[in-house]
C-alpha positions as a Markdown table, in Angstrom:
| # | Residue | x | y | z |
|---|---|---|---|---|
| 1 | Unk | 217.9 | 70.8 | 94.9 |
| 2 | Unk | 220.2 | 73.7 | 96.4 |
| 3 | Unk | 220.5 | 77.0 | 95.1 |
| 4 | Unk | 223.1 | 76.5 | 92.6 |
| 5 | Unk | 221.9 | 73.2 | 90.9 |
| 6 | Unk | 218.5 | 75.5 | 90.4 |
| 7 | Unk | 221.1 | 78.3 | 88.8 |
| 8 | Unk | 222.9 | 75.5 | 87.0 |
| 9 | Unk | 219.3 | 73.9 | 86.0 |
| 10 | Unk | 218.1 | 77.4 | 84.5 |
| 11 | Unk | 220.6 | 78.5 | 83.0 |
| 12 | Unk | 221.1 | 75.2 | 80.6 |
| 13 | Unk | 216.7 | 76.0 | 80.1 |
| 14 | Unk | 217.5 | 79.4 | 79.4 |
| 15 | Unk | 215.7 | 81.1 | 81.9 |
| 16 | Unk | 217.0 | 84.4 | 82.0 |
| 17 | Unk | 214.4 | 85.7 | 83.9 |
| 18 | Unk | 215.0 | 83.2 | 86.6 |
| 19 | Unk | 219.0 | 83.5 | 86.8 |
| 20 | Unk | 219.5 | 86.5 | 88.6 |
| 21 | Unk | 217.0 | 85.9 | 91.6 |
| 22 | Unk | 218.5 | 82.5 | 92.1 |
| 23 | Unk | 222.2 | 83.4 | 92.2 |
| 24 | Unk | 220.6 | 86.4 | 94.7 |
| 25 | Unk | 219.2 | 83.7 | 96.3 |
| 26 | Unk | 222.5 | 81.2 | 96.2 |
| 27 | Unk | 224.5 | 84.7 | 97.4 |
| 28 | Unk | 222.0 | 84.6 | 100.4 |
| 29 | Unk | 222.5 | 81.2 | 101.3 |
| 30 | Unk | 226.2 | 81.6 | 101.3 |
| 31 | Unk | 227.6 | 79.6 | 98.3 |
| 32 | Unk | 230.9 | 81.3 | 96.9 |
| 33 | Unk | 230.8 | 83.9 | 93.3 |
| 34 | Unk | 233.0 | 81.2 | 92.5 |
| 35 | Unk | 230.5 | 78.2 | 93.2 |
| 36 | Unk | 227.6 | 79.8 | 91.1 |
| 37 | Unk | 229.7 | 80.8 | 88.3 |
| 38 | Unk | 231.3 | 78.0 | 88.1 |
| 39 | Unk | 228.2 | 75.7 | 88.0 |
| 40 | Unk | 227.1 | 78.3 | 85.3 |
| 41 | Unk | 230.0 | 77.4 | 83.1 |
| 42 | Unk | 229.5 | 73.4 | 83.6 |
| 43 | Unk | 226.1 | 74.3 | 82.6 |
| 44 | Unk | 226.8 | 76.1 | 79.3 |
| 45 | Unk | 229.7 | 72.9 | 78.9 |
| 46 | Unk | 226.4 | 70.4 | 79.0 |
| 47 | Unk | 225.1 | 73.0 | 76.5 |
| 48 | Unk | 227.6 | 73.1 | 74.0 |
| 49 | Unk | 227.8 | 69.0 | 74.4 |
| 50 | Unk | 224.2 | 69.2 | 72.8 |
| 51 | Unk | 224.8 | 71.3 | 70.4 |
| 52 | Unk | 227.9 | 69.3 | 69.2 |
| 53 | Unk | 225.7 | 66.4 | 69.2 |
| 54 | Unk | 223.0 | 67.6 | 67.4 |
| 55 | Unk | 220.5 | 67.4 | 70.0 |
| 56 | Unk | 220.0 | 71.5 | 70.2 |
| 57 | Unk | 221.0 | 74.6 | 67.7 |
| 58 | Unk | 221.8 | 77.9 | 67.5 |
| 59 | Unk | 218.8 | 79.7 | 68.9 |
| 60 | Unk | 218.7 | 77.7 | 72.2 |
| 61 | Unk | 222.7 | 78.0 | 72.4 |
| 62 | Unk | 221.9 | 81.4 | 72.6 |
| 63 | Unk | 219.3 | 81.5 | 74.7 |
| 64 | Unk | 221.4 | 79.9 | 77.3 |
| 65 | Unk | 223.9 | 82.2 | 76.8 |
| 66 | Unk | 221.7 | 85.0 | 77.6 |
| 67 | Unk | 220.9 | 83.6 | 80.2 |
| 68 | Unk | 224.5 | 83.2 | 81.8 |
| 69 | Unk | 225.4 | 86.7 | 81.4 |
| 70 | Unk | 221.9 | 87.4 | 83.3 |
| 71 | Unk | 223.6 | 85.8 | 85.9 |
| 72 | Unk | 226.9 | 86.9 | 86.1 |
């Protein structure tokens, strides 16, 4: 899995504590500001899917929110 579908992947968990080291990590490797933060808003898109369906609420909406701006 590269760098950013690990960025993607955490921030749609919520792992705020995660997200910065990876898109570090993702900078390091050479992806684009543009790559990662783009893959961070397809991820909160998944997110908000879930929520529209039902499938998630609020709190973890949140959660994942948190952790984009961890990220950015």
């Amino acid at each position: 899995m590269s760098k950013i579908q690990e960025v993607k992947a955490k921030v749609e968990a919520g792992k705020s504590k995660l997200v910065p080291g990876l898109v570090q990590e993702a900078l390091d490797e050479g992806s684009s500001p543009v790559e990662i933060l783009q893959a961070m808003v397809d991820s909160m898109g998944i997110v908000g899917d879930k929520f529209s369906s039902g499938e998630i609420f609020v709190p973890e909406m949140l959660i994942a929110a948190k952790a984009m701006s961890k990220g950015v």
